[in-house]
PDB file of the backbone (N, CA, C, O) and the ligand in Angstrom, with CONECT records:
HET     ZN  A 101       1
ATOM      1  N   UNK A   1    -182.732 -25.834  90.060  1.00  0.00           N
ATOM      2  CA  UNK A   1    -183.094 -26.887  89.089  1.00  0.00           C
ATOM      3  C   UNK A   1    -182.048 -26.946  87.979  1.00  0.00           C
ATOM      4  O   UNK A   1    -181.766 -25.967  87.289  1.00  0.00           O
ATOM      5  N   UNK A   2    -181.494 -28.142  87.848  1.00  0.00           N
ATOM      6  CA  UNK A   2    -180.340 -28.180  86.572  1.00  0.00           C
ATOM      7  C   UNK A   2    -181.253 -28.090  85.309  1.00  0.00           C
ATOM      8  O   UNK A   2    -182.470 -28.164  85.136  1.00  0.00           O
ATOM      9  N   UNK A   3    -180.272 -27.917  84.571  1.00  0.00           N
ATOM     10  CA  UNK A   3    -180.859 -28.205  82.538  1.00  0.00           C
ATOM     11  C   UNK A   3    -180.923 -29.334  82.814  1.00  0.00           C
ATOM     12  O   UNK A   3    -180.085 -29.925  83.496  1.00  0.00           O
ATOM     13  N   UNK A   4    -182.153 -29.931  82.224  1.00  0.00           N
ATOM     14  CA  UNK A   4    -182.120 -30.963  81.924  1.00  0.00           C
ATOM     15  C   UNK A   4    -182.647 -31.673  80.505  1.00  0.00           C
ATOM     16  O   UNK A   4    -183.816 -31.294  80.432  1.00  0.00           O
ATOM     17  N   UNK A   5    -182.359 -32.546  79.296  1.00  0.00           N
ATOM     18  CA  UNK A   5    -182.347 -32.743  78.321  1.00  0.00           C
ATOM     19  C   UNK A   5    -182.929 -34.165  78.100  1.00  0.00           C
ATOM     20  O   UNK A   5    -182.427 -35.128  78.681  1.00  0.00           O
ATOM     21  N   UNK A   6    -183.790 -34.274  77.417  1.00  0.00           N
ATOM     22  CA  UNK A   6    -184.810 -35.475  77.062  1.00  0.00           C
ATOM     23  C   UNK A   6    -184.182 -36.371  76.173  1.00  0.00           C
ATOM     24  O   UNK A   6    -183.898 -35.947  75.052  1.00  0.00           O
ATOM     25  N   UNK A   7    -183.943 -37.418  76.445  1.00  0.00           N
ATOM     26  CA  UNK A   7    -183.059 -38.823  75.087  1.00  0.00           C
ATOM     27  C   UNK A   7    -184.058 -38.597  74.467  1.00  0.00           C
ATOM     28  O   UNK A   7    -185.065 -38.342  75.126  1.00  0.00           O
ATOM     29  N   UNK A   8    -184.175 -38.612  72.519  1.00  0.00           N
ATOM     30  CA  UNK A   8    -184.865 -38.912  72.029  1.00  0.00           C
ATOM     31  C   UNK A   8    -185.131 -40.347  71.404  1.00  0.00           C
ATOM     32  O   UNK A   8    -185.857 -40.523  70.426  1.00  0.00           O
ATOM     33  N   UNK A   9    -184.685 -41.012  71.855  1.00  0.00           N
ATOM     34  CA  UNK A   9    -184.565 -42.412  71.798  1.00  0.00           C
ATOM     35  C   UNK A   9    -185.235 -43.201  72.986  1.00  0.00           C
ATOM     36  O   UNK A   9    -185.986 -44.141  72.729  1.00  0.00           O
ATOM     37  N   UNK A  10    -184.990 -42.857  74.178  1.00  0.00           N
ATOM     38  CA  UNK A  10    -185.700 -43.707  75.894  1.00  0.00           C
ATOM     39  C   UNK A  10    -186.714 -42.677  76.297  1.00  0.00           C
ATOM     40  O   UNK A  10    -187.701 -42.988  76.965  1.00  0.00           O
ATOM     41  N   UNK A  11    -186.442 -41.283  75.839  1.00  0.00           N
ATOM     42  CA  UNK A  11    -187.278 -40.276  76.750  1.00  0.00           C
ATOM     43  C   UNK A  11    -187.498 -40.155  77.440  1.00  0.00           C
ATOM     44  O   UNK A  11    -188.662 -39.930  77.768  1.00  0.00           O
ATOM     45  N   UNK A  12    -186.217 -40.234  78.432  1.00  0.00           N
ATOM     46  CA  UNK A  12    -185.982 -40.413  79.617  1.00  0.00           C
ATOM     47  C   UNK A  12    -185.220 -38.478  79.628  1.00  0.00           C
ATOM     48  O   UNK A  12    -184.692 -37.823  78.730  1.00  0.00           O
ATOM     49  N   UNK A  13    -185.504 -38.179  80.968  1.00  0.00           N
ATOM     50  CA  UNK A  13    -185.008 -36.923  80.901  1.00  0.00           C
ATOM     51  C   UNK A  13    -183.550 -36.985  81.688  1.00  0.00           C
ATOM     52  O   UNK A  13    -183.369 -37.465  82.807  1.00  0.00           O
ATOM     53  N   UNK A  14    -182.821 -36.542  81.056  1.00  0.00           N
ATOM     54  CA  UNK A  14    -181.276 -36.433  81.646  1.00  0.00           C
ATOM     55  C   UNK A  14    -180.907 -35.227  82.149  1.00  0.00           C
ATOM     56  O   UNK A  14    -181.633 -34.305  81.777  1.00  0.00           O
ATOM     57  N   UNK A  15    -179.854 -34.881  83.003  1.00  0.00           N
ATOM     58  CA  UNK A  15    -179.004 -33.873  83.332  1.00  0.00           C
ATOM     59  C   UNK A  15    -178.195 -33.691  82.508  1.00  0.00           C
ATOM     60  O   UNK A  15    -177.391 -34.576  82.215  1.00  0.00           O
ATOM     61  N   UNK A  16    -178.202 -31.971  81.666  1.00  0.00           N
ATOM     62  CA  UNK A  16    -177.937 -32.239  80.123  1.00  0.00           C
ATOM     63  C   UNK A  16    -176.546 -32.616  79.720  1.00  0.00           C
ATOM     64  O   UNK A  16    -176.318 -32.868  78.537  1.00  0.00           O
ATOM     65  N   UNK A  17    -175.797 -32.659  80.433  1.00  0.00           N
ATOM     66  CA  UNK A  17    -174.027 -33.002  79.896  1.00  0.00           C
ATOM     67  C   UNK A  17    -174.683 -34.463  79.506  1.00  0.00           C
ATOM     68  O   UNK A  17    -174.599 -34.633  78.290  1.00  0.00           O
ATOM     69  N   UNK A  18    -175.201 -35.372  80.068  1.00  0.00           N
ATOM     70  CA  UNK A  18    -175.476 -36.634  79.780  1.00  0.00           C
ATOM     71  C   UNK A  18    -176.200 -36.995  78.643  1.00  0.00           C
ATOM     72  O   UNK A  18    -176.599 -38.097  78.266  1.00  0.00           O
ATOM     73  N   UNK A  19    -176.291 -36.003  78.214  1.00  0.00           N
ATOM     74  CA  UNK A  19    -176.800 -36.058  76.540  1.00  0.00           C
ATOM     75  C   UNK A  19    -176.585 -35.541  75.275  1.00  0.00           C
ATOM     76  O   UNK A  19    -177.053 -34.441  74.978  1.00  0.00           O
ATOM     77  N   UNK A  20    -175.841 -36.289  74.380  1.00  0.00           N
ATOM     78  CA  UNK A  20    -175.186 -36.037  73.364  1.00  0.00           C
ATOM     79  C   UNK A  20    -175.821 -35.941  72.174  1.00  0.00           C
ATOM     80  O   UNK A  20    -177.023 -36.188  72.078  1.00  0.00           O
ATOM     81  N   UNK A  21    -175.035 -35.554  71.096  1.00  0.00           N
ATOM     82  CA  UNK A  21    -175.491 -35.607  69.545  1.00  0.00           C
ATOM     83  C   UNK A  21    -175.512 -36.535  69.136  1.00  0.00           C
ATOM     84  O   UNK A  21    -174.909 -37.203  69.975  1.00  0.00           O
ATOM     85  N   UNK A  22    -175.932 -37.494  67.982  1.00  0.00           N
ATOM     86  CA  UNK A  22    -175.766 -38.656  67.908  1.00  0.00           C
ATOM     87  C   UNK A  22    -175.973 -39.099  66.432  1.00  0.00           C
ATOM     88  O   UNK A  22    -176.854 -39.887  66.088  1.00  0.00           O
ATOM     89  N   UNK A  23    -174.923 -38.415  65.447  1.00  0.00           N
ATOM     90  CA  UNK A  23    -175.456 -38.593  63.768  1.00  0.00           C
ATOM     91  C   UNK A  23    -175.719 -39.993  63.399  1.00  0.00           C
ATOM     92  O   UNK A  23    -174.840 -40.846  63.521  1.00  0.00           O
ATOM     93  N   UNK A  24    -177.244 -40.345  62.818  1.00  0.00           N
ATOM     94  CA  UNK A  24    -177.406 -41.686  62.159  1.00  0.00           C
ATOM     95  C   UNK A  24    -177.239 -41.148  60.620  1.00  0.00           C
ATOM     96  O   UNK A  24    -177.033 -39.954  60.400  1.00  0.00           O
ATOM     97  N   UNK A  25    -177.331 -42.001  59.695  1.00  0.00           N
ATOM     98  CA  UNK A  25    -177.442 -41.710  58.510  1.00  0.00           C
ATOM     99  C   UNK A  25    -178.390 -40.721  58.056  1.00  0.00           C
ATOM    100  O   UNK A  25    -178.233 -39.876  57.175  1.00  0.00           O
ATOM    101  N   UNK A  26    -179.196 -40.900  58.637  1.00  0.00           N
ATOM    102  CA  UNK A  26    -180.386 -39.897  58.261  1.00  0.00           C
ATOM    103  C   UNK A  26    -180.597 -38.277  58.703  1.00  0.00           C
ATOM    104  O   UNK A  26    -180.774 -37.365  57.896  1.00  0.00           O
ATOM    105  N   UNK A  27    -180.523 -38.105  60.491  1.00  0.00           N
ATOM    106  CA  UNK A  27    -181.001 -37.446  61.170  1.00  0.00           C
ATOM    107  C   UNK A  27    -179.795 -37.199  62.652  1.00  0.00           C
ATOM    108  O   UNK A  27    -179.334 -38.182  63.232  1.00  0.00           O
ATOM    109  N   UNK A  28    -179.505 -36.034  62.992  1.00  0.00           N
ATOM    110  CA  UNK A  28    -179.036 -35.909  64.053  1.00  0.00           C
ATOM    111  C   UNK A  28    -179.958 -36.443  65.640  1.00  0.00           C
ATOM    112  O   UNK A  28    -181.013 -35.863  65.897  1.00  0.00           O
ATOM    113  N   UNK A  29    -179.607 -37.191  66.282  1.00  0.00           N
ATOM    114  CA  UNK A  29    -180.918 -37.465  67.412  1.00  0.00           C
ATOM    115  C   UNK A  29    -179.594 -36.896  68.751  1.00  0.00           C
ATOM    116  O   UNK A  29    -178.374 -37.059  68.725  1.00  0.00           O
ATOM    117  N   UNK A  30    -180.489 -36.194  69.836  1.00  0.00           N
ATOM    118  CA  UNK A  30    -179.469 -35.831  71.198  1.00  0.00           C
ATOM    119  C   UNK A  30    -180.219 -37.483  71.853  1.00  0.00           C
ATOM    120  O   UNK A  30    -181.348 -37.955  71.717  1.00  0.00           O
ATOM    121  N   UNK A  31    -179.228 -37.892  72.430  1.00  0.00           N
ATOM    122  CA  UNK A  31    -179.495 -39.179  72.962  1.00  0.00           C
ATOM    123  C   UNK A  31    -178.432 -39.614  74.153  1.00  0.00           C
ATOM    124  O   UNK A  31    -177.255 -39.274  74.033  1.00  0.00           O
ATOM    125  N   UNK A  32    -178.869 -40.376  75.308  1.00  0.00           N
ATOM    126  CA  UNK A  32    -178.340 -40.890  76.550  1.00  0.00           C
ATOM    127  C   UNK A  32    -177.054 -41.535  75.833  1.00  0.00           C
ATOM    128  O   UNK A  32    -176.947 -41.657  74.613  1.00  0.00           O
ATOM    129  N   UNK A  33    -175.982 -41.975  76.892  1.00  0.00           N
ATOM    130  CA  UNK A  33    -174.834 -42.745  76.487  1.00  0.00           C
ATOM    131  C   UNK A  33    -175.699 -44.398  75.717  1.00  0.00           C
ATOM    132  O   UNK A  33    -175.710 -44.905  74.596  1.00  0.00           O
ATOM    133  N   UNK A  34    -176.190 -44.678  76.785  1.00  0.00           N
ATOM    134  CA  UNK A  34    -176.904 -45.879  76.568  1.00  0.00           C
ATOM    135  C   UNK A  34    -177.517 -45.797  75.578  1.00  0.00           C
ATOM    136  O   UNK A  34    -177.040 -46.482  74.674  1.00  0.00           O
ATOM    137  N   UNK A  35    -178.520 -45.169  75.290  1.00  0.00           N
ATOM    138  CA  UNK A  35    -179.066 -45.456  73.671  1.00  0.00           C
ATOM    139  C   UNK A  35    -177.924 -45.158  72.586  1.00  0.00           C
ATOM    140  O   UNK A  35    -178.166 -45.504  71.430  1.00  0.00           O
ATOM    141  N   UNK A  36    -176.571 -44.478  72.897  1.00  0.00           N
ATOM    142  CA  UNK A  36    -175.597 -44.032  71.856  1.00  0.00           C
ATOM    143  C   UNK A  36    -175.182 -45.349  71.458  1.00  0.00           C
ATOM    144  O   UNK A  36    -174.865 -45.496  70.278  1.00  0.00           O
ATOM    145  N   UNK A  37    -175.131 -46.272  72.189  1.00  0.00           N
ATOM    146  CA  UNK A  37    -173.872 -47.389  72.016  1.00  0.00           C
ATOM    147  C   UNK A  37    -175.477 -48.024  71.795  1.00  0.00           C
ATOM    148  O   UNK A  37    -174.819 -48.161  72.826  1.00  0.00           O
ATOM    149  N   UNK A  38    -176.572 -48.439  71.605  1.00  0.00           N
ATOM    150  CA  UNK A  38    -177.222 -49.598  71.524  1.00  0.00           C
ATOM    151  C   UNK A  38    -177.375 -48.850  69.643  1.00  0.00           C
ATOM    152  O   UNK A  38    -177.113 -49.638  68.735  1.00  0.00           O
ATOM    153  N   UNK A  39    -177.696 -47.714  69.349  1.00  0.00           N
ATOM    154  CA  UNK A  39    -178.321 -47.433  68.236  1.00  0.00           C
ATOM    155  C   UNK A  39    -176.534 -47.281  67.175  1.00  0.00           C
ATOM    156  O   UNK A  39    -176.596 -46.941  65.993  1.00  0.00           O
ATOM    157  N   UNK A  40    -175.822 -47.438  67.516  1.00  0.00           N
ATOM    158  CA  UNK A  40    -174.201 -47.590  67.375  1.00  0.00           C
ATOM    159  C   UNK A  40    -174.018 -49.196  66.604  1.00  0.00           C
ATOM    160  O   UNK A  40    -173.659 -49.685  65.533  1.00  0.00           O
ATOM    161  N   UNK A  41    -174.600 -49.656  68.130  1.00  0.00           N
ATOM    162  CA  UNK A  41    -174.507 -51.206  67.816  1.00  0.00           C
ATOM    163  C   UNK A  41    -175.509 -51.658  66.263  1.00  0.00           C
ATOM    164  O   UNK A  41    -175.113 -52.492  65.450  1.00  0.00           O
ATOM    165  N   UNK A  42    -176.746 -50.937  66.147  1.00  0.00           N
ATOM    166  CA  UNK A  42    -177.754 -51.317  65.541  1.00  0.00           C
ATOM    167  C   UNK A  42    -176.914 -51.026  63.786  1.00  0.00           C
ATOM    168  O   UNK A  42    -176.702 -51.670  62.759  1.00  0.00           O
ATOM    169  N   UNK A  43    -176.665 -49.618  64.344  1.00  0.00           N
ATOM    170  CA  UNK A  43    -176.318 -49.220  62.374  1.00  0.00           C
ATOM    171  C   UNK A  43    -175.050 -49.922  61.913  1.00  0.00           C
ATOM    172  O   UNK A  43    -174.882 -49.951  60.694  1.00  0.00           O
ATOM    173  N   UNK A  44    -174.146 -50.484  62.671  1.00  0.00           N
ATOM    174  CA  UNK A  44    -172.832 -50.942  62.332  1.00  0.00           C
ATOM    175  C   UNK A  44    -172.985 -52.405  62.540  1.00  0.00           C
ATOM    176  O   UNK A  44    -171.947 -53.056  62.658  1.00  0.00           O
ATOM    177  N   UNK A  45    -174.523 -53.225  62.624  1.00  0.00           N
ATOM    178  CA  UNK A  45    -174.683 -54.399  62.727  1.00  0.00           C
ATOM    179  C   UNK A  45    -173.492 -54.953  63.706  1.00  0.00           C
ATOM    180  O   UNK A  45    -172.984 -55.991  63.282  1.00  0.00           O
ATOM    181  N   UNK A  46    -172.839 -54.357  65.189  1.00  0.00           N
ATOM    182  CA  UNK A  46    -172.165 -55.158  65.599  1.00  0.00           C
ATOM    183  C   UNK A  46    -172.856 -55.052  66.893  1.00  0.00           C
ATOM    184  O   UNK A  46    -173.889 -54.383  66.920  1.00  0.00           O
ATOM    185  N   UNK A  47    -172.259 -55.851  68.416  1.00  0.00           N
ATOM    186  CA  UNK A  47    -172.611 -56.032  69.650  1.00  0.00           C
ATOM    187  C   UNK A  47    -171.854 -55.879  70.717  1.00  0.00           C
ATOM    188  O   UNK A  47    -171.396 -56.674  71.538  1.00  0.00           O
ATOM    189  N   UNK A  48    -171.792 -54.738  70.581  1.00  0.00           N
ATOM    190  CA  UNK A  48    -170.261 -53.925  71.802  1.00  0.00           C
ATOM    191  C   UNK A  48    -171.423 -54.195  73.128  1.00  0.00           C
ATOM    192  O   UNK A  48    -172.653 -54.243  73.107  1.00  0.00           O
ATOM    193  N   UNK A  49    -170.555 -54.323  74.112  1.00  0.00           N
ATOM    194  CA  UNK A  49    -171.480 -54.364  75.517  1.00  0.00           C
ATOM    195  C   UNK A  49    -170.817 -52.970  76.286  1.00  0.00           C
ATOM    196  O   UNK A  49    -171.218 -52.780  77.434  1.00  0.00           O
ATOM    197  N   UNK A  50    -169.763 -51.920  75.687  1.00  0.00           N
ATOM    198  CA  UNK A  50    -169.158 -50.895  76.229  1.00  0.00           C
ATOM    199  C   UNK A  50    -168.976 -49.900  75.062  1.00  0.00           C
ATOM    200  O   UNK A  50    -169.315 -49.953  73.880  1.00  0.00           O
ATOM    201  N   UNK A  51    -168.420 -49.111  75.689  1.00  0.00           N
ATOM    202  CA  UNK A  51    -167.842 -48.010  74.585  1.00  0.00           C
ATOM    203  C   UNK A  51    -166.257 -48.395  74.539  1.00  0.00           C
ATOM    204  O   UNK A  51    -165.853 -48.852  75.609  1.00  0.00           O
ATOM    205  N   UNK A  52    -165.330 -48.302  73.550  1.00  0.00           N
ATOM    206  CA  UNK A  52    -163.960 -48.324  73.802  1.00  0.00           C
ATOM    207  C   UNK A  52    -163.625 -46.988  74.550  1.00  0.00           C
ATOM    208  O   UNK A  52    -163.119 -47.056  75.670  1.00  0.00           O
ATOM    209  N   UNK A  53    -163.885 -45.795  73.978  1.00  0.00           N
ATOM    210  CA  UNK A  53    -163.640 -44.496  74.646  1.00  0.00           C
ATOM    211  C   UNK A  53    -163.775 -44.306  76.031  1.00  0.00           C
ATOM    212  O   UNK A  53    -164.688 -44.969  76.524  1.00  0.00           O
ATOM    213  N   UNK A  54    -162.978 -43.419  76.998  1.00  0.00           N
ATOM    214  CA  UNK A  54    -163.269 -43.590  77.859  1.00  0.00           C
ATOM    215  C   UNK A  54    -164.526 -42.435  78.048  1.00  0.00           C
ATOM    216  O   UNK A  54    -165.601 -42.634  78.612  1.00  0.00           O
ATOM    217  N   UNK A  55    -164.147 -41.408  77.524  1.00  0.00           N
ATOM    218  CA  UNK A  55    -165.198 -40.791  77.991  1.00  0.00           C
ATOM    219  C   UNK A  55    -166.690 -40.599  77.365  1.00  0.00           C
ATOM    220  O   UNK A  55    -167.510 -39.891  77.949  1.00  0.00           O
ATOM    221  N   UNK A  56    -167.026 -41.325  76.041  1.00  0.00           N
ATOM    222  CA  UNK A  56    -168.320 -42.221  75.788  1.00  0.00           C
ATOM    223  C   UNK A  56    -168.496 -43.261  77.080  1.00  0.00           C
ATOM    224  O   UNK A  56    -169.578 -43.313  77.664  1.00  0.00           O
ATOM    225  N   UNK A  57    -167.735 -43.816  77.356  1.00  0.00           N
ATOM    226  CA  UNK A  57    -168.193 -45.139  78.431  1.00  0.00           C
ATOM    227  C   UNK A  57    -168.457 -44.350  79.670  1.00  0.00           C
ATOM    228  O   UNK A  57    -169.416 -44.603  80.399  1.00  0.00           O
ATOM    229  N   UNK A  58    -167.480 -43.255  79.940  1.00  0.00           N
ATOM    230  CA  UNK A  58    -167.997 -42.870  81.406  1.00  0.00           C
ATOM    231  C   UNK A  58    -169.577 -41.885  81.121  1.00  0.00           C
ATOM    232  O   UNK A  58    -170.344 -41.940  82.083  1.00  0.00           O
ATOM    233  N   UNK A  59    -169.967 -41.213  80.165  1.00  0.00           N
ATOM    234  CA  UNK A  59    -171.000 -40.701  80.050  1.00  0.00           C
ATOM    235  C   UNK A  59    -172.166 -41.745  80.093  1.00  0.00           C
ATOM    236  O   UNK A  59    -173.252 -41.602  80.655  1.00  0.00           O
ATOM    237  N   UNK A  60    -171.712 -42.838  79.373  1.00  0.00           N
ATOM    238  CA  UNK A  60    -172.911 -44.024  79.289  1.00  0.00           C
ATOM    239  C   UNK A  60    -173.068 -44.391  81.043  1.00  0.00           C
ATOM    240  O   UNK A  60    -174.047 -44.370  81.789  1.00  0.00           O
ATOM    241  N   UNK A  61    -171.489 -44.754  81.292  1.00  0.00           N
ATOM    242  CA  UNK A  61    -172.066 -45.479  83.131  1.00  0.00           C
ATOM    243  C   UNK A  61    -172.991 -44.601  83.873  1.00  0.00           C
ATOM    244  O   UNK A  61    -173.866 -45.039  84.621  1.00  0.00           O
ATOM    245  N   UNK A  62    -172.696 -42.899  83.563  1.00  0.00           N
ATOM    246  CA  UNK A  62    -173.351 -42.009  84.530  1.00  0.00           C
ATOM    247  C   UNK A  62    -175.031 -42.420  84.005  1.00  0.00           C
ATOM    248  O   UNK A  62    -176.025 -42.685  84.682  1.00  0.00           O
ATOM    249  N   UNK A  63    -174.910 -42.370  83.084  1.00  0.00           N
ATOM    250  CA  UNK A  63    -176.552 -42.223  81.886  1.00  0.00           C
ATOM    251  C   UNK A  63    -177.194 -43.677  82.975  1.00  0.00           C
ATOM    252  O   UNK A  63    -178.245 -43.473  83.583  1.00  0.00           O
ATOM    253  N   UNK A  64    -176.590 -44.862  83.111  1.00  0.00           N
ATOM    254  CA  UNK A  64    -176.933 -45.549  83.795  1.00  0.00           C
ATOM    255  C   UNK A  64    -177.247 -45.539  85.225  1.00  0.00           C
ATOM    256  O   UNK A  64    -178.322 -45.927  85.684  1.00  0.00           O
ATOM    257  N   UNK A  65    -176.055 -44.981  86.059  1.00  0.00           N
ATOM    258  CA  UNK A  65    -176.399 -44.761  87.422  1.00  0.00           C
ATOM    259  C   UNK A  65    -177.673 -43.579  87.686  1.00  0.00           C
ATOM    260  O   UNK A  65    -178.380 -43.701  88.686  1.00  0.00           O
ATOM    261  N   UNK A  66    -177.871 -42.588  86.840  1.00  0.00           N
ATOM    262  CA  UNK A  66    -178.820 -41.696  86.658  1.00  0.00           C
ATOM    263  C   UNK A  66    -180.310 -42.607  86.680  1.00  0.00           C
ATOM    264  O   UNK A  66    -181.178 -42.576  87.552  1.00  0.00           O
ATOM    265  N   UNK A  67    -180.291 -43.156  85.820  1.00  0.00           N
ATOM    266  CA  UNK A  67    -181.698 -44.060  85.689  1.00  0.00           C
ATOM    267  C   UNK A  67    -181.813 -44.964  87.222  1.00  0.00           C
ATOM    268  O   UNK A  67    -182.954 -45.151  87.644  1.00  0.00           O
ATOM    269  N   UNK A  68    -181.189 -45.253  87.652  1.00  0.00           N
ATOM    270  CA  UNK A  68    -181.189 -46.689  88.579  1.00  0.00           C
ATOM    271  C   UNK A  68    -181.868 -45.268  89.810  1.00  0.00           C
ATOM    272  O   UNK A  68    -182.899 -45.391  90.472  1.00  0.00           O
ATOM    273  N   UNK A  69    -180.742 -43.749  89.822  1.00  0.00           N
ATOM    274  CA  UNK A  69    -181.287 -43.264  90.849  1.00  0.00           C
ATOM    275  C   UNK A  69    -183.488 -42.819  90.569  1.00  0.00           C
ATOM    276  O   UNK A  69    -184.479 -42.854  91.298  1.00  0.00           O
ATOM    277  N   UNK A  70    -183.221 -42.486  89.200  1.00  0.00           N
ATOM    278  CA  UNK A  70    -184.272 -42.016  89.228  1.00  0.00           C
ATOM    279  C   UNK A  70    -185.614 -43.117  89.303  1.00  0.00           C
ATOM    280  O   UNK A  70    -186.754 -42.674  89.156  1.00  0.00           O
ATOM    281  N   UNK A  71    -185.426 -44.241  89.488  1.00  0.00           N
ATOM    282  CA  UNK A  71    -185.917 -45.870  89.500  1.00  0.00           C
ATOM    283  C   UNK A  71    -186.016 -45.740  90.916  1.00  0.00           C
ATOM    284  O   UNK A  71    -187.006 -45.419  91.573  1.00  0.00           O
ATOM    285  N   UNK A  72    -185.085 -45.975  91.231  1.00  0.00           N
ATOM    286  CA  UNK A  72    -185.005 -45.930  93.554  1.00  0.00           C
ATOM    287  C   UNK A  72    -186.248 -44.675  93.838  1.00  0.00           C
ATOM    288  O   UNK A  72    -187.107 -44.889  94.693  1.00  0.00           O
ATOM    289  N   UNK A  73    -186.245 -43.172  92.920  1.00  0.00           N
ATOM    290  CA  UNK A  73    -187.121 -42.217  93.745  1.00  0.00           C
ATOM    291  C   UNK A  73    -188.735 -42.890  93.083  1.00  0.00           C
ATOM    292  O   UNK A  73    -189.808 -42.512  93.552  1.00  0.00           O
ATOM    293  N   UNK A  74    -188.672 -43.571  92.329  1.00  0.00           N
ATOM    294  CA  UNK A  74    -190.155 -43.695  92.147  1.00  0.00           C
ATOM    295  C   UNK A  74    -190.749 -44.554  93.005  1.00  0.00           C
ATOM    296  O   UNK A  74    -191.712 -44.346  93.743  1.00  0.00           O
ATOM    297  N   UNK A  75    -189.967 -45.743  92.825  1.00  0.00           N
ATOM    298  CA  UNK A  75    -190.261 -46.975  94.401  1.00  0.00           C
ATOM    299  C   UNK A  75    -190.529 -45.873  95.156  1.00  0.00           C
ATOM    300  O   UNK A  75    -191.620 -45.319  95.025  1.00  0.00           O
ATOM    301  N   UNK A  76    -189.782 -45.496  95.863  1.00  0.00           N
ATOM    302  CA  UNK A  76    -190.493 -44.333  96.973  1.00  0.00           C
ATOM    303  C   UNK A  76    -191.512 -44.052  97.515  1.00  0.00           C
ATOM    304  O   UNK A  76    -192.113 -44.228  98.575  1.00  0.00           O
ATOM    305  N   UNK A  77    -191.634 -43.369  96.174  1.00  0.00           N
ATOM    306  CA  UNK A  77    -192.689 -42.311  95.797  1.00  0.00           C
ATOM    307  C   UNK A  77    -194.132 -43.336  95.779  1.00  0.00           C
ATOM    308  O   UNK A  77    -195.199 -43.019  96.306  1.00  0.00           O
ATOM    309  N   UNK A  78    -193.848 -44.708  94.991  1.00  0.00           N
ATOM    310  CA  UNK A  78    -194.798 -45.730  95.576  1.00  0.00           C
ATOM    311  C   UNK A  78    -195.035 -46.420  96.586  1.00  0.00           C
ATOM    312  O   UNK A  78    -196.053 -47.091  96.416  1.00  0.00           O
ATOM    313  N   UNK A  79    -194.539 -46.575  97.619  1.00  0.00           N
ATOM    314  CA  UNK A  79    -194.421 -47.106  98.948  1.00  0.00           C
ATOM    315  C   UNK A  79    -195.379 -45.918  99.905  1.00  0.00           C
ATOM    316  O   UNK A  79    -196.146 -46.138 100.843  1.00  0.00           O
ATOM    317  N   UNK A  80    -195.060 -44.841  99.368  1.00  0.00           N
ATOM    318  CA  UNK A  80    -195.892 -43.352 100.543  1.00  0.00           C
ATOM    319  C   UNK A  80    -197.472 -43.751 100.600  1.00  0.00           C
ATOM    320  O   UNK A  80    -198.336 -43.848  99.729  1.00  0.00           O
ATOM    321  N   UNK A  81    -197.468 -43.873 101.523  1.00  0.00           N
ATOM    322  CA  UNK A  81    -199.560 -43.990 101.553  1.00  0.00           C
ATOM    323  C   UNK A  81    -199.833 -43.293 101.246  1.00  0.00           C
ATOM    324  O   UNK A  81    -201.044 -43.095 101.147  1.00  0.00           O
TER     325      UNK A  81
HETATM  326 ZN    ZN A 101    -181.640 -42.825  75.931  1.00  0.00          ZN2+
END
């Protein structure tokens, strides 16, 4: 069983490299790529659809392909009589 680390933002549980620190003004939050760049977008009032970095963006794509897999095992898991 890997580490695995909870976004506190989606609460979605990640495989923990896929989850980072994430200073807001207030409070440190560990959070998915994807919530990094949406709560990014929120405090700096702007509307990035990526990260410039590459390796923020490649942590976000994985943070994404992660969800889509863990989406495919639940269908599954609902289809089983
Ligand atoms: Zn998240």
């Amino acid at each position: 069983m890997k580490n695995m680390l909870k976004c506190e933002n989606c609460k979605v549980e990640y495989p923990n490299h896929l989850v980072s620190s994430f200073r807001t003004n207030k409070k440190v939050l560990n959070v998915c790529g994807i919530c990094a760049l949406e709560l990014g977008n929120i405090i700096h009032g702007i509307n990035r659809l990526k990260f410039d970095g590459l390796m923020a963006e490649s942590l976000r794509l994985q943070a994404i392909e992660f969800r889509e897999k863990i989406q495919k095992e639940k269908e599954i898991e609902n289809v089983k009589p």
